[in-house]
Every structure is written in structure tokens, then in C-alpha cells.
C-alpha positions as a LaTeX table, in Angstrom:
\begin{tabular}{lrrr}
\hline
Residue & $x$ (\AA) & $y$ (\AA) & $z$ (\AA) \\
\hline
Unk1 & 0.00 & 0.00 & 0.00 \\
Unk2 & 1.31 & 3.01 & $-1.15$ \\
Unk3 & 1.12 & 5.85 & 1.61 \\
Unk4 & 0.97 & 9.66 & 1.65 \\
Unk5 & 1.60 & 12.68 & 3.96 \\
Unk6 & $-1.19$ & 15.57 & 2.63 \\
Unk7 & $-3.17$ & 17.77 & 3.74 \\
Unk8 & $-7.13$ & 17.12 & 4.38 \\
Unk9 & $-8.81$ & 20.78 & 3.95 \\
Unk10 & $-11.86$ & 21.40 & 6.63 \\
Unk11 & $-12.85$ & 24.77 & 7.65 \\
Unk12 & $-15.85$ & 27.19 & 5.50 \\
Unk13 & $-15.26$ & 28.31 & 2.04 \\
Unk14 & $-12.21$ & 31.43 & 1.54 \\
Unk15 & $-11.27$ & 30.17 & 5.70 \\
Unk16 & $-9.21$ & 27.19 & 4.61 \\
Unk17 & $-7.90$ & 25.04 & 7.44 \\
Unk18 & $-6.13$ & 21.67 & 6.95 \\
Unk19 & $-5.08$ & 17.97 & 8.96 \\
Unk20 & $-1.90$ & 17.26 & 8.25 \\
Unk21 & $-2.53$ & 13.17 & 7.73 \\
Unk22 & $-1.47$ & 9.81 & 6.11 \\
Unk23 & $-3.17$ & 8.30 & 3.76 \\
Unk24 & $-3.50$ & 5.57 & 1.39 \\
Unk25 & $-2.76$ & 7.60 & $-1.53$ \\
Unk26 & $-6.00$ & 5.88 & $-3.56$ \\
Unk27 & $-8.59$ & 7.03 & $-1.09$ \\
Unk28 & $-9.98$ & 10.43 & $-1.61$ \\
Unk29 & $-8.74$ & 14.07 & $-0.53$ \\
Unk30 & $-10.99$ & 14.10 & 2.61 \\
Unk31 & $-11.97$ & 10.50 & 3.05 \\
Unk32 & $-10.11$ & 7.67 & 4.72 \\
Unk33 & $-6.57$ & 8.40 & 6.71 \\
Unk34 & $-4.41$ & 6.04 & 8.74 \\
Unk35 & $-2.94$ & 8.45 & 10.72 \\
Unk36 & $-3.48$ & 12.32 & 11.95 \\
Unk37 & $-0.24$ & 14.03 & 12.17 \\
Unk38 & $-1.38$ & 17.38 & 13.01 \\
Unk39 & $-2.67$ & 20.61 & 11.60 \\
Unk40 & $-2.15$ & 23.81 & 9.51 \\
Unk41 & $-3.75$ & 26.99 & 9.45 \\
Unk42 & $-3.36$ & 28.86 & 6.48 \\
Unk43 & $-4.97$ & 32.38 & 7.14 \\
Unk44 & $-2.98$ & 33.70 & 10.33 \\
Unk45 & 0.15 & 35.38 & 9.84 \\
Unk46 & 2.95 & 33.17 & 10.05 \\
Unk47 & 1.29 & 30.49 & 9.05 \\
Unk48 & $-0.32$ & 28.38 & 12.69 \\
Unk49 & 1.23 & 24.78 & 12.54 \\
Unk50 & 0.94 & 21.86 & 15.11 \\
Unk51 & 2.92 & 18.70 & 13.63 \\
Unk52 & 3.86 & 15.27 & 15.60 \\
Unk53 & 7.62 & 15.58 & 14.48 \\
Unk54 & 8.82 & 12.22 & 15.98 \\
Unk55 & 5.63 & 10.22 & 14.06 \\
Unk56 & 5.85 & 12.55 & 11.27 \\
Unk57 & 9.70 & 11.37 & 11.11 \\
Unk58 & 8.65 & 7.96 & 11.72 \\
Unk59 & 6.66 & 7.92 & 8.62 \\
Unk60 & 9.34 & 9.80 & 6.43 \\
Unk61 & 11.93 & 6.79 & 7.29 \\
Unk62 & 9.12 & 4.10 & 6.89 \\
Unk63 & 8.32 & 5.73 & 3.28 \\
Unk64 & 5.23 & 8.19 & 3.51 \\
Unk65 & 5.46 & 10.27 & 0.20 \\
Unk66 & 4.81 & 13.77 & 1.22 \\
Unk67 & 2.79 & 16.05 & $-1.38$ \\
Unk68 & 4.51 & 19.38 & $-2.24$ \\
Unk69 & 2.90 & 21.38 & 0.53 \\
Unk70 & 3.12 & 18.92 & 2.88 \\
Unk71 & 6.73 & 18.46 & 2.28 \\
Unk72 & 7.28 & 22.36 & 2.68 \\
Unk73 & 5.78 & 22.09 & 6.26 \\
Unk74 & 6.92 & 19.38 & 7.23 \\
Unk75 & 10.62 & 20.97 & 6.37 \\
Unk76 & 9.50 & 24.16 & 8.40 \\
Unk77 & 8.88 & 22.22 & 11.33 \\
Unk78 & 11.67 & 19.82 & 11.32 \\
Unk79 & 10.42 & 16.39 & 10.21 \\
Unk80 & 12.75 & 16.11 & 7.56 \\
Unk81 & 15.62 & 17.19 & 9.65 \\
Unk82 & 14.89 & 14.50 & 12.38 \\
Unk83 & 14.73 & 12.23 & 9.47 \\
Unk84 & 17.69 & 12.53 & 7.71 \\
Unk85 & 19.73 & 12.72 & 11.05 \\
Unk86 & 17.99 & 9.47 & 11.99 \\
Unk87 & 19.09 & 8.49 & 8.91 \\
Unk88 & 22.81 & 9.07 & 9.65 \\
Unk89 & 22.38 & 7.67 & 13.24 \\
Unk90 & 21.04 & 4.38 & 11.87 \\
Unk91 & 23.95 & 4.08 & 9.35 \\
Unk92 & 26.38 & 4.28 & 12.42 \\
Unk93 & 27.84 & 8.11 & 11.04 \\
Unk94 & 26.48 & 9.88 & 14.43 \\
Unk95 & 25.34 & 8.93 & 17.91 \\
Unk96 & 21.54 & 9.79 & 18.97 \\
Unk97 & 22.70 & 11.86 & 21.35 \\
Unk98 & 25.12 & 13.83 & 17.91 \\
Unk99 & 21.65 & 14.01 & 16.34 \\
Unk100 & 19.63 & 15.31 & 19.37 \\
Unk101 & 22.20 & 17.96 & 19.92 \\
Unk102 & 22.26 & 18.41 & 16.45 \\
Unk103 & 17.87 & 18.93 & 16.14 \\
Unk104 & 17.98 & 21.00 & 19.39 \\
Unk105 & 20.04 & 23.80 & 17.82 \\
Unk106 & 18.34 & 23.26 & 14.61 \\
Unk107 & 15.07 & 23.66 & 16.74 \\
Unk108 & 16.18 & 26.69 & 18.87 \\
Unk109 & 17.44 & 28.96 & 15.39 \\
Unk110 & 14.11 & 28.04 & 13.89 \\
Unk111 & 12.35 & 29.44 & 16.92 \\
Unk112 & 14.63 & 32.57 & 16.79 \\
Unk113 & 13.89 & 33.47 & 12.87 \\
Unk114 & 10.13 & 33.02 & 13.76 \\
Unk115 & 10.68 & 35.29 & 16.65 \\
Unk116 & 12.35 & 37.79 & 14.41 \\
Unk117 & 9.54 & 37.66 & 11.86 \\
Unk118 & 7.16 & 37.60 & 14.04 \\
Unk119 & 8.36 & 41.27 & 15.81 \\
Unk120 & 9.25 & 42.47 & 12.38 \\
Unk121 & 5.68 & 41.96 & 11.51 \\
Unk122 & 4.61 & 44.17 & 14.65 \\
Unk123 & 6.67 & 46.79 & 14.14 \\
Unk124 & 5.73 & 47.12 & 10.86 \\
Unk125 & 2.25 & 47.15 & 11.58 \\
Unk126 & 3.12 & 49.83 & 14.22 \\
Unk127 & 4.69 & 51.99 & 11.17 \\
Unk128 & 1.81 & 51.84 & 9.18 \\
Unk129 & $-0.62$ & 52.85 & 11.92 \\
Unk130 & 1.78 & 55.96 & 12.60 \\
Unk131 & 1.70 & 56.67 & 9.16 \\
Unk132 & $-1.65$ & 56.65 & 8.75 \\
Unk133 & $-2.46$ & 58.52 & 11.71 \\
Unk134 & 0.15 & 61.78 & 10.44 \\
Unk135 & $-1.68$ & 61.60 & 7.07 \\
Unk136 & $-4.72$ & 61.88 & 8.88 \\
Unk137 & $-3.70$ & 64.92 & 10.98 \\
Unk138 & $-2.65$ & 66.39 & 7.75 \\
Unk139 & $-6.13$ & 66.04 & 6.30 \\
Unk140 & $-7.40$ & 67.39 & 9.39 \\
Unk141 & $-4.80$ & 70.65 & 9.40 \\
Unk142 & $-6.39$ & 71.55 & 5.78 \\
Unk143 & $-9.73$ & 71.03 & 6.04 \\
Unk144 & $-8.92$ & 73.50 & 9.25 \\
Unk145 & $-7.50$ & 76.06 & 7.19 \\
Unk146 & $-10.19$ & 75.86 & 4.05 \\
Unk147 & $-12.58$ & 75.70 & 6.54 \\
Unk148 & $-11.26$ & 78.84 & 8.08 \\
Unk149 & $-10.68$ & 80.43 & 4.78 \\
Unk150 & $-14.00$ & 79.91 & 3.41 \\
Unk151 & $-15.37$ & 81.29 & 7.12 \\
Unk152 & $-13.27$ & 84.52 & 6.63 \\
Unk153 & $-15.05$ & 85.03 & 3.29 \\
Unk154 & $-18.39$ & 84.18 & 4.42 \\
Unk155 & $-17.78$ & 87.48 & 7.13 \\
Unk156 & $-16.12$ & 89.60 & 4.55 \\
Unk157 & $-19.21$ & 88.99 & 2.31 \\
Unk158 & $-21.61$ & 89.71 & 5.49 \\
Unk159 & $-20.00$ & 92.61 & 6.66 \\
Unk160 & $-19.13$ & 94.70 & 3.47 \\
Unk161 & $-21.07$ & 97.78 & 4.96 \\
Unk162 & $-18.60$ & 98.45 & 7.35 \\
Unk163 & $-15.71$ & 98.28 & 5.26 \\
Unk164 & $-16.96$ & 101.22 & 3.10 \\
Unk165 & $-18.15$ & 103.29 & 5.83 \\
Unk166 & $-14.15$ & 102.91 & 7.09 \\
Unk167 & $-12.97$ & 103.96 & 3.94 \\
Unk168 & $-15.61$ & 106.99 & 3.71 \\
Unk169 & $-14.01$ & 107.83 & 7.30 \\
Unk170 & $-10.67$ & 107.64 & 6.61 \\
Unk171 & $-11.41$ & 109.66 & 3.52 \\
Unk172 & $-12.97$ & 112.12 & 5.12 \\
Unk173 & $-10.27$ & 112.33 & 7.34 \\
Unk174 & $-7.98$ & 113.13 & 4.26 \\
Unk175 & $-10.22$ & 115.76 & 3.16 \\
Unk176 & $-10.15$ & 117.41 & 6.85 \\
Unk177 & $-6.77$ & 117.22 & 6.75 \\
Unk178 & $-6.22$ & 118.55 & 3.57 \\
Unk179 & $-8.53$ & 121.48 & 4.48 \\
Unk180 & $-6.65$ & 121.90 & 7.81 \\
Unk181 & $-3.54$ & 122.21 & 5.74 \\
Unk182 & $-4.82$ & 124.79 & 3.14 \\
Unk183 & $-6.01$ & 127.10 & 5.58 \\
Unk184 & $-2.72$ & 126.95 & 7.49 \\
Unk185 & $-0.97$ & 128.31 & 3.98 \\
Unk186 & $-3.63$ & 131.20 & 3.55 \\
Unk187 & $-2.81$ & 132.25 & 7.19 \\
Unk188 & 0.67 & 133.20 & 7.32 \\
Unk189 & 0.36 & 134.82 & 3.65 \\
Unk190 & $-2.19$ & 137.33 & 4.85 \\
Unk191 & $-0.37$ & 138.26 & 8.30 \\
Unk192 & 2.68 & 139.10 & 5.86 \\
Unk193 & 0.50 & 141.56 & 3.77 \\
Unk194 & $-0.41$ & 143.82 & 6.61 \\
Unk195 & 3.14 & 144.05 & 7.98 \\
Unk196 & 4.91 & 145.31 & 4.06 \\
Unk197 & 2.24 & 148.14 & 4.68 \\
\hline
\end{tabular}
């Protein structure tokens, strides 16, 4: 019997979630399995995987045939690590406790470039919402000033009375002062007149 690691898809339609299982490779995508290895969930951001390493292992060495995508999770998580280090340990070219060492720091870098992703991802998020908040204060700041503006003419227009009373003031002032200035002239010119006599 030929046997296969794949995925079984469950979950409602565009919300995709999968059992990671083996299967006889005849029977259908989500009929009969031999074995439930664990899950994967698609939509969160990394990807949310549970996996059985040491029985997804198991199956590796005893000959599953893992589909594409099952391959490239079972490779995330370390199944075909513990594999091919089983591999060399049953050949005689390590010790178990080489290849536990060996799967351990394997295990504990994986966890770290997860880690790293995982606080890139926030930060970035972070960014974005910052950005998107100054953009939105910018908004804000001009539809404050046209807001403003187009209050400033709404007065002007209301109030255009008083602006040419002003200038009727201030040129009536002129005229005053013009007057003021005239008569100040005439003055002096006739106290002169009387005194050449």
C-alpha cells in the first residue's frame, strides 16, 4: 500500500484550514486516513502549525510520500531534519545523542527566525498605523485652514457695509486734513500783507 503525507482541507469556504494526515494515496482528498499528524492553518500570519515531528519522522523513514505542501511544512517544522539525522544515526555516522544535539540547535534557530519575523511583523504594523495617523492629521490641518478660509469670506461677504463706511471715514479724514492744511498756507500769507504796509 502506497502511503501519503497531505493535507485534508476542513474549515468554510475562503477560511481554509487543513489535517496534516497519512493516507493511502487511492482514497480520496478528505476520506479515509491512517494516521493524523497534526494541523495547519493557512490564514494567520505566520502560518499556525501543530505537527507530531517524531511520528511525522517515523513515517518519512518508513516511506510516507509527502505532497509538495506537505513536504514544505513538514521541512519548516523539522520532520525532515529529524529524518535525515535518523538516517545518519542508523547508518552508524552519528550517535543519537550527535543528532539530538544536532535537532535542538536546529530547533532553537528556527524558533529565533520566527521570533524575528514575528516582531518584524509588529513593528511594521506599528509603522503603518503611525503613518496613517500623520496623514490623517494632515487632512485634518487643511480642512482646518479651508474651513477657516472659506469662514473669513463668508464674514467679509456679510460685513461689506462696514468696510466702506471705514474707507468713507478715513477719507474724510484726508479731506479734513487737507482742508486743515490749506487754511494753514492762507494764514501766514495774509499776516505778511499787513506788515509790508
Amino acid at each position: 500500500m502506497a502511503t501519503k503525507i497531505r493535507l485534508q482541507r476542513h474549515g468554510r469556504k475562503k477560511r481554509a484550514f487543513f489535517h496534516i494526515v497519512v493516507a493511502d494515496s487511492r482514497s480520496p482528498r478528505d476520506g479515509k486516513f491512517i494516521e493524523k499528524l497534526g494541523s495547519y492553518n493557512p490564514i494567520t500570519n505566520p502560518a499556525t502549525i501543530v505537527l507530531n515531528v517524531d511520528r511525522a519522522a517515523q513515517w518519512l523513514i518508513d516511506g510516507a510520500q509527502p505532497t509538495d505542501t506537505a513536504a514544505a511544512i513538514l521541512s519548516y517544522k523539522g520532520a525532515s531534519m529529524k529524518k535525515h539525522l535518523q538516517v545518519g544515526v542508523n547508518k552508524g555516522a552519528i550517535t543519537q545523542e550527535e543528532a539530538d544535539k544536532r535537532f535542538a540547535t536546529w530547533l532553537e534557530e528556527k524558533a529565533a527566525r520566527v521570533d524575528a519575523k514575528k516582531s518584524n511583523l509588529a513593528s511594521a504594523a506599528q509603522k503603518v498605523k503611525a503613518e496613517g495617523l500623520a496623514q490623517e492629521a494632515k487632512r485634518r490641518a487643511a480642512t482646518e485652514a479651508k474651513i477657516a478660509a472659506k469662514i473669513a469670506e463668508a464674514e467679509a461677504a456679510a460685513n461689506p457695509v462696514e468696510e466702506t463706511e471705514e474707507v468713507a471715514t478715513e477719507e474724510g479724514a484726508t479731506e479734513e486734513v487737507a482742508a486743515e492744511d490749506a487754511a494753514t498756507e492762507e494764514a501766514p500769507a495774509a499776516d505778511e500783507a499787513p506788515a509790508a504796509e
